[in-house]
C-alpha positions in Angstrom: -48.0 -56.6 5.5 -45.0 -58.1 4.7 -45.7 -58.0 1.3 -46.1 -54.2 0.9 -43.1 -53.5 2.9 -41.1 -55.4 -0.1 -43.0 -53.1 -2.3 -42.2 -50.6 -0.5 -38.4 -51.0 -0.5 -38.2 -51.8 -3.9 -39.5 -48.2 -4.9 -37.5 -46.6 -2.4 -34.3 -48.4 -4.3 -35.0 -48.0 -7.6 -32.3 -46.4 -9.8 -32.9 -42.7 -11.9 -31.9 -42.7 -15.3 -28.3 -41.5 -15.6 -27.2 -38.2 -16.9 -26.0 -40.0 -20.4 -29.5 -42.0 -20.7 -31.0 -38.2 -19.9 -28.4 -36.9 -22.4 -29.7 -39.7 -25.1 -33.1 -38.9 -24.3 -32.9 -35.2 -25.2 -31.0 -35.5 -28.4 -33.3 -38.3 -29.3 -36.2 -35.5 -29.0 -34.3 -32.8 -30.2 -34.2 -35.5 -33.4 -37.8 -35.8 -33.5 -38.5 -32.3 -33.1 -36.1 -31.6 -36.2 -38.1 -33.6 -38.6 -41.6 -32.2 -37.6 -42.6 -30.6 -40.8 -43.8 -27.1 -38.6 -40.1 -25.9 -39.2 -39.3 -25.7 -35.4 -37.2 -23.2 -34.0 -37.8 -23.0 -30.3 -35.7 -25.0 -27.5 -35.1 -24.5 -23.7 -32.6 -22.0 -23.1 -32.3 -18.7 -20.4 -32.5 -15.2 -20.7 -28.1 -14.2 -21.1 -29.2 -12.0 -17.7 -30.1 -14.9 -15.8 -28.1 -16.2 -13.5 -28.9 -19.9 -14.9 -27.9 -18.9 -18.2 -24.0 -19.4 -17.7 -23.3 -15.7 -19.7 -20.4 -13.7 -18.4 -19.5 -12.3 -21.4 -20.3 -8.3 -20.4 -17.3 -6.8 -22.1 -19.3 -4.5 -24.5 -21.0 -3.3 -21.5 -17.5 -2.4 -19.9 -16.8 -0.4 -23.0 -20.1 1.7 -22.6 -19.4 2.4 -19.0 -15.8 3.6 -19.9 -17.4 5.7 -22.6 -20.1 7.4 -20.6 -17.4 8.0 -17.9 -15.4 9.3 -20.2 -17.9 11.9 -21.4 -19.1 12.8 -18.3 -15.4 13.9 -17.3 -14.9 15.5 -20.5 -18.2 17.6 -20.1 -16.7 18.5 -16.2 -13.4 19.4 -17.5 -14.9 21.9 -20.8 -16.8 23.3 -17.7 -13.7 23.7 -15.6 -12.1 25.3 -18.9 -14.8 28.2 -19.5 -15.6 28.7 -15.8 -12.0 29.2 -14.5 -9.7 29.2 -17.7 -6.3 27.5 -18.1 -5.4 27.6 -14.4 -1.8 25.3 -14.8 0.8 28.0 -14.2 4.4 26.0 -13.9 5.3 28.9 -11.8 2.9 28.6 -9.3 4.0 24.8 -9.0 8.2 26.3 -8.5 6.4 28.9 -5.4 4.8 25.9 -4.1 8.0 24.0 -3.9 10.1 27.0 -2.4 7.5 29.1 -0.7 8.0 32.5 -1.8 10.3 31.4 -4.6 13.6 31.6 -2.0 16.6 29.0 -1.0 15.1 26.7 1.9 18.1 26.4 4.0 15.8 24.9 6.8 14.7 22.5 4.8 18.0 21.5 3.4 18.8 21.3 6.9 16.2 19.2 8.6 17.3 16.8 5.3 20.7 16.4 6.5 20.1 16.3 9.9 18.3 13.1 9.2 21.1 11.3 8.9 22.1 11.7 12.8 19.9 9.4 13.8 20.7 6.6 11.4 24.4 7.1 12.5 23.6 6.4 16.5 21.2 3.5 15.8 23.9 1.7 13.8 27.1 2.9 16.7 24.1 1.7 19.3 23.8 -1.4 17.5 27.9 -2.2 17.3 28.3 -1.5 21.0 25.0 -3.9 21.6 26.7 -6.5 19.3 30.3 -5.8 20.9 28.8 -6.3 24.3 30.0 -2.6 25.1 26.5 -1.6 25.9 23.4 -3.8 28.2 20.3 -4.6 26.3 18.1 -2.0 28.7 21.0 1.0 28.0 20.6 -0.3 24.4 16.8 -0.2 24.3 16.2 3.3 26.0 18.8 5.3 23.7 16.8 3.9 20.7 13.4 4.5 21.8 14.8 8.0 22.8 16.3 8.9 19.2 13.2 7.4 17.5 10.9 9.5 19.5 13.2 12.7 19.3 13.2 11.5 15.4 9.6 11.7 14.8 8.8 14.6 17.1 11.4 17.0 15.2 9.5 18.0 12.5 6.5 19.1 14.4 8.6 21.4 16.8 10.3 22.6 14.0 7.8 22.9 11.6 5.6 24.8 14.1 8.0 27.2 15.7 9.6 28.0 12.5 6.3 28.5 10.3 7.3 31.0 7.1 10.7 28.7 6.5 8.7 26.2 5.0 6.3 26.0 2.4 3.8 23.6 2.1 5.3 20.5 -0.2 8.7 21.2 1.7 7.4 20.5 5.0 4.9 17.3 3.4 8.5 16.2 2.1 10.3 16.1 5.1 7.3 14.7 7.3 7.3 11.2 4.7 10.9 11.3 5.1 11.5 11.5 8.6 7.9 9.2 8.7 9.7 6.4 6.7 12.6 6.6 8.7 11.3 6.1 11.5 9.1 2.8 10.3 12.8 2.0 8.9 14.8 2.4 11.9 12.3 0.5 14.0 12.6 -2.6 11.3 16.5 -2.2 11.7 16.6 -2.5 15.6 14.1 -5.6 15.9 15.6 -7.5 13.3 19.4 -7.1 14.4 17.2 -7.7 18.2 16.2 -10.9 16.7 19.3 -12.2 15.4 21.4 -11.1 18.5 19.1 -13.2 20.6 19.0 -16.1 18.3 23.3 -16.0 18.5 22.9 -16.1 22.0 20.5 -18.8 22.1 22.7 -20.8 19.8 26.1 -20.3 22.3 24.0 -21.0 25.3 23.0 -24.6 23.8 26.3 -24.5 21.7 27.8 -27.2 24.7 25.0 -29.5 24.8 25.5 -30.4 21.3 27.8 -32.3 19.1 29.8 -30.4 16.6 28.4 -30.6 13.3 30.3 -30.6 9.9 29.2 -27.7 8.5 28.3 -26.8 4.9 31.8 -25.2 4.4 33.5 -27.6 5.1 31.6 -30.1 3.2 31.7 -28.1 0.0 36.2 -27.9 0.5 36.1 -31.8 0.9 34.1 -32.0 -2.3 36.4 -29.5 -4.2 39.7 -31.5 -2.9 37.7 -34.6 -3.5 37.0 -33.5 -7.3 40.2 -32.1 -7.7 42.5 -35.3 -6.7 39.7 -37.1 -9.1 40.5 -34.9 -11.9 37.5 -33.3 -12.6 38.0 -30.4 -14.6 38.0 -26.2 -13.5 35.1 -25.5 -14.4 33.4 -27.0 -11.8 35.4 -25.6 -9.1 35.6 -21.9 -10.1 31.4 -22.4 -10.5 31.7 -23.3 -6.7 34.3 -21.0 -5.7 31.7 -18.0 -6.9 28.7 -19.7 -5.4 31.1 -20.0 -1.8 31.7 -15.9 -2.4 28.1 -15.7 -2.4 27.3 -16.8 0.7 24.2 -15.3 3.1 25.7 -12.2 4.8 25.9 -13.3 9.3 25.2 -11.3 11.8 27.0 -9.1 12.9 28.6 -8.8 10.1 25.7 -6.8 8.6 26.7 -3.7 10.9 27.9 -1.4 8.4 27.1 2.0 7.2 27.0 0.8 3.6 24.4 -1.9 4.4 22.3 0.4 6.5 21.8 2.8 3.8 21.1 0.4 1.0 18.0 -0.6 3.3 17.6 3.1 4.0 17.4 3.6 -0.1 15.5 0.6 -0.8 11.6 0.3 -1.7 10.8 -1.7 1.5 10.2 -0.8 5.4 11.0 -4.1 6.2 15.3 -4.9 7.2 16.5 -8.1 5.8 20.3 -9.2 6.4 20.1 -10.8 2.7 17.8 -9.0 0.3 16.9 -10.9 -3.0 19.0 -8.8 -5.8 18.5 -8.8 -9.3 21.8 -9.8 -12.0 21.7 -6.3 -14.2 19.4 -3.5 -14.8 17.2 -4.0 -17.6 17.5 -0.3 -19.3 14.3 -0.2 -21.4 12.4 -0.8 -17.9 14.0 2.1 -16.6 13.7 4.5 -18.6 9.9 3.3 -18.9 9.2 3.8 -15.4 11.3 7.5 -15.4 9.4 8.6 -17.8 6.1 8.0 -16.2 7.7 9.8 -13.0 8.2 12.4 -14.8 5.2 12.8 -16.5 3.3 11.6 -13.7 4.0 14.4 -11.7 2.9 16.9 -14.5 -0.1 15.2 -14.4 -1.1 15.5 -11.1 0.2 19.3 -10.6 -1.9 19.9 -13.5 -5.5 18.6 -12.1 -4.9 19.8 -8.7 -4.4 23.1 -10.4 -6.7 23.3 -12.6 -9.8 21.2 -11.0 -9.2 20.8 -7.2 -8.1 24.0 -5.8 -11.2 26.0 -7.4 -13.4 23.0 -6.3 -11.9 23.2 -2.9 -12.2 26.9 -2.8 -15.2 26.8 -3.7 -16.8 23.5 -1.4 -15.8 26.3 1.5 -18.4 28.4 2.3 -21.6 25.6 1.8 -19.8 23.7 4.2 -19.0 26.7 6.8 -23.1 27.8 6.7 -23.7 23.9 7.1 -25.7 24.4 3.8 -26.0 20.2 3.2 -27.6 20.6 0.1 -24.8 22.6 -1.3 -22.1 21.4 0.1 -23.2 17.5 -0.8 -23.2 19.0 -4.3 -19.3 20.0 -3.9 -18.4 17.3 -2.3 -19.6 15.1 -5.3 -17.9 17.7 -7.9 -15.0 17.3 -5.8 -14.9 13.3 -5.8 -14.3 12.9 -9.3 -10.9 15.0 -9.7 -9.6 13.9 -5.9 -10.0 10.6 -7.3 -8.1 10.8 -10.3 -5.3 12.2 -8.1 -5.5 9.5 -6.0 -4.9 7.0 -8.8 -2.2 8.8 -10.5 -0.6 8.8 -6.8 -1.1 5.4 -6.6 0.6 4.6 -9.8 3.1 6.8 -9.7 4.1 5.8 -6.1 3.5 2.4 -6.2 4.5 1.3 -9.8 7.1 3.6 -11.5 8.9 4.9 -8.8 9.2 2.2 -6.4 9.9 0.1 -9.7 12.1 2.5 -10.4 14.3 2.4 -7.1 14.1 -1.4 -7.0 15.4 -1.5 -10.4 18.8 0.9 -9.6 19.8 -1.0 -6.8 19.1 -4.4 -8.0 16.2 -5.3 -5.5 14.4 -7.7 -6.5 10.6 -8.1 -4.7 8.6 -6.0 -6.1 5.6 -6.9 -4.9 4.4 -3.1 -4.2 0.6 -3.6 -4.4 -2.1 -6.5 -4.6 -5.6 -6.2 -6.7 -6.9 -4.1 -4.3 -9.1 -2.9 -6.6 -11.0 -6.4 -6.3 -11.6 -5.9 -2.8 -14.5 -7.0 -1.0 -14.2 -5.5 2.2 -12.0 -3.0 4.1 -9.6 -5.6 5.6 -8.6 -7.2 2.1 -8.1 -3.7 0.7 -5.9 -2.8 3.7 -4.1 -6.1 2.9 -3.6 -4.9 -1.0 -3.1 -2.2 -1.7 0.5 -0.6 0.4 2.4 -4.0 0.9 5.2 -2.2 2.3 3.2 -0.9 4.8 0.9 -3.4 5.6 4.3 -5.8 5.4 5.9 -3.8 7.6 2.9 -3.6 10.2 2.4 -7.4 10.0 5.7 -8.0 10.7 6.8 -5.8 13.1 4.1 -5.1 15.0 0.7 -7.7 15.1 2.6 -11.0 14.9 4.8 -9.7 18.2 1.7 -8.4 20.0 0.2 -12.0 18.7 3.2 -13.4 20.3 3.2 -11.5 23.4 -0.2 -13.1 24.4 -2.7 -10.0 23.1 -6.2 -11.1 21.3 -6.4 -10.6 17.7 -8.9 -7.6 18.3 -5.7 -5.6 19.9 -3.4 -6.4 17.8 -5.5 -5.0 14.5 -6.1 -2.2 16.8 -2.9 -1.5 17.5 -2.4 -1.8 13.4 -4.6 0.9 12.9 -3.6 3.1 15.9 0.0 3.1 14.3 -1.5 4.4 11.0 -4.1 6.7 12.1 -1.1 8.6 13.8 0.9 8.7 10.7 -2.1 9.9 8.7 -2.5 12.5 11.0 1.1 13.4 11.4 1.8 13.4 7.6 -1.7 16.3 7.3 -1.5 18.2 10.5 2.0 19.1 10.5 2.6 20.4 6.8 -1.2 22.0 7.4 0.4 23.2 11.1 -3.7 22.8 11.7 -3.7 20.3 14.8 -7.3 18.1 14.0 -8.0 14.7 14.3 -9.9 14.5 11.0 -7.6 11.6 9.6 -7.1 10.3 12.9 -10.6 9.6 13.6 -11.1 8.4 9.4 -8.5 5.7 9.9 -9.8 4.3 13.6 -13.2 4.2 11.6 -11.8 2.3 9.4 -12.5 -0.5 12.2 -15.9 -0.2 12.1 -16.5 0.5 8.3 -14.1 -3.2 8.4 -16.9 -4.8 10.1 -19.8 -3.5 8.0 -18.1 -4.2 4.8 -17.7 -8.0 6.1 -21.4 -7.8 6.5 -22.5 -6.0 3.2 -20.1 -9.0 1.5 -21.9 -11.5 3.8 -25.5 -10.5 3.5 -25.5 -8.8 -0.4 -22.3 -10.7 -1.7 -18.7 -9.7 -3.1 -19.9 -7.4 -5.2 -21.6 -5.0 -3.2 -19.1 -5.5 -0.9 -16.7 -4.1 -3.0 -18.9 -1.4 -4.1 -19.0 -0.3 -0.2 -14.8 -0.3 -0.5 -15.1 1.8 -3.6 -17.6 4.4 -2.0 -15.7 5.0 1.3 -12.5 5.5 -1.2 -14.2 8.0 -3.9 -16.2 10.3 -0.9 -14.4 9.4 2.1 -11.1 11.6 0.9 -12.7 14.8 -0.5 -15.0 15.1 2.6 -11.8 15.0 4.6 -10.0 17.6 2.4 -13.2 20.1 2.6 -12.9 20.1 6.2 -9.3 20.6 6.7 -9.2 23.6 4.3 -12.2 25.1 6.5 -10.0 24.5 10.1 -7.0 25.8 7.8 -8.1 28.9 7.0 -10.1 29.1 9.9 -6.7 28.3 12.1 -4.8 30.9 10.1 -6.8 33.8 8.4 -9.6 33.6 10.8 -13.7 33.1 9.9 -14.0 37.0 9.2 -11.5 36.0 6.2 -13.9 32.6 5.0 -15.5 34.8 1.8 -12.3 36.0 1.1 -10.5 32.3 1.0 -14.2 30.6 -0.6 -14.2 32.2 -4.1 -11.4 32.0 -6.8 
């Protein structure tokens, strides 16, 4: 008994052969194999589309996608060209701009007024610094002018419906929009500092006083100057001591205040990151694609998405799914090279653009949202202003104020479902909650996505991203063109609106 339990053991321990004696013993038969006089010219290896194979190199396969995408869009667009003609009319694009082609006084208007409230948040923001004004007085005149901010345009653009046309009142709905995200950064940053200050003085007697970094750097300068170190070294200091971090409230100026109000972020900072020059090839790089990005995308939604619109209107008013499934999909394709062109445009050249004229220096616009596996990463990508801002400004303090995680990214999404709906409705002057109710859905479509990556892996997961992008949009624009001309022309008028 005792014998075969030895036995036993010794089995159990005995050592494999390593990978270099498995190593020797393959090349040793590869060897053998080799000098068999049948001319061998078999050995193990994996099919390249196996996973086991270790190939990844798919790149001509790329290329043929491109290529067959290509074509297909060129076939769509000789289509678009013999069914409708050239459609791009520069002049249309001036009407568009100016309504019926006349001076927008009200819109030069509601663009001036906008500076009113940037002048009372800062004169708020003295007297709060000053002590002239209590926190609560302070608090209720700037939740006042920020709602009276934001609700202007709607009144305005509602009552006063033939002053402006449809890109003027888009136009002043981002402005006023971005303003208001803008003005909100302004008063909880200069909140934070103020109640850090009077933190500080309130603990200011329990504590020794500290030399501080001033006065460190003058003891060095007399130190090196009765040491006879030279002027260089001093004048190098002197302009790093010029330098030094702007304090609040020192940052309560008009000229500050609009350099954040100019700059490409939402988020306030007392001491932006600046660049040392403007680098004049990049510039004129990223004007140029401006301009020319703007041609571009007049020109497709002229020539390819307004007839394809137009014509997506009566399948979906009859409910006709086959039909209007079929338009939807014709519509996909051009919406989503708009999109991208948008994306670009916004995103790279001109934010590039402003960052690079006044010397700011993050320009970390977007992520690689395009490698996004669910809904939250490409949420996280692909706006970082925005998604800066809302981090910072409005989950971390809900975070902080003792709300679950769940309310917080509800709140987050509540915040931009209104501003998707504000920045439609109100140019459309068609009151829906289309956009609304796409960006709260987002929530759930959040939590498939996380499954489909779970369950199917990253790349179906991003495949799901990509899908609610390409079809999500155009479904949304086919049913705000039917409430608009529903709204405004009436369904009697549908046939007349659903042709071009």
């Amino acid at each position: 008994m005792t014998a075969d339990t030895s036995e036993d053991v010794r089995v159990r321990l005995r050592r494999a052969k390593s990978f270099t004696q498995v190593e020797q013993y393959l090349e040793q038969e590869t060897k053998v194999r080799k000098n068999q006089p049948d001319r061998p010219c078999h050995r193990p290896r994996d099919s390249l589309f196996s996973w086991s194979s270790g190939f990844d190199n798919f790149a001509g396969l790329v290329n043929w996608g491109f290529l067959l995408l290509f074509m297909g869009s060129m076939r769509l667009l000789l289509e678009n060209f013999i069914k409708y003609g050239i459609r791009v009319n520069p002049k249309q694009w001036l009407e568009l701009v100016t309504g019926d082609g006349g001076p927008e006084n009200d819109t030069i208007l509601m663009i001036l007024y906008s500076i009113v409230p940037v002048v009372i948040c800062l004169l708020v923001e003295k007297g709060l610094a000053a002590g002239i004004l209590t926190s609560k007085f302070g608090l209720t005149t700037h939740v006042v002018n920020l709602l009276i901010h934001i609700l202007l345009p709607m009144v305005v653009v509602h009552t006063k419906t033939k002053a402006f046309s449809l890109i003027a009142a888009s136009s002043i709905c981002m402005l006023y929009s971005v303003l208001f995200l803008k003005l909100w950064s302004y008063v909880q940053v200069n909140m934070w500092c103020r109640n850090s200050r009077l933190l500080t003085a309130s603990k200011a007697h329990q504590r020794r006083q500290s030399i501080s970094v001033g006065k460190l750097a003058i003891q060095g300068n007399q130190g090196k100057g009765q040491n006879g170190v030279g002027d260089k070294s001093s004048k190098k200091e002197s302009e790093l001591g010029s330098t030094k971090p702007v304090q609040y409230p020192d940052n309560l100026s008009l000229r500050d205040l609009y350099y954040f109000i100019l700059a490409p972020t939402l988020c306030y900072e007392l001491n932006f990151p600046r660049t040392t020059r403007i680098r004049k090839r990049f510039l004129i790089k990223r004007l140029l694609e401006v301009v020319i990005g703007i041609q571009v995308m007049m020109s497709l939604f002229q020539q390819w998405i307004i007839p394809s619109v137009k014509n997506s209107l009566i399948p979906f008013s009859n409910m006709d799914l086959a039909k209007a499934v079929e338009r939807l999909l014709k519509l996909a394709i051009p919406n989503h090279l708009v999109w991208l062109c948008f994306f670009y445009l916004t995103f790279h050249a001109w934010l590039n653009l402003l960052g690079e004229l006044l010397h700011f220096a993050d320009r970390n616009f977007y992520l690689d949202w395009w490698n996004s596996n669910n809904i939250d990463t490409f949420w996280r990508s692909w706006n970082m202003p925005v998604h800066r801002w809302a981090v910072r400004h409005l989950y971390i303090p809900l975070i902080e104020a003792g709300y679950t995680r769940v309310i917080a990214t509800t709140s987050v999404f509540f915040i931009s479902a209104f501003f998707h709906e504000y920045l439609v409705s109100v140019p459309l002057r068609t009151f829906k909650t289309w956009a609304f109710m796409g960006m709260m859905g987002q929530v759930p479509l959040s939590l498939m996505s996380r499954w489909v990556e779970k369950r199917l892996g990253p790349r179906w997961g991003n495949m799901t991203v990509w899908a609610s992008l390409i079809l999500g949009q155009p479904l949304c624009i086919m049913m705000y063109y039917h409430d608009y001309v529903v709204t405004h022309f009436g369904e009697a008028l549908i046939d007349s609106y659903g042709h071009v």
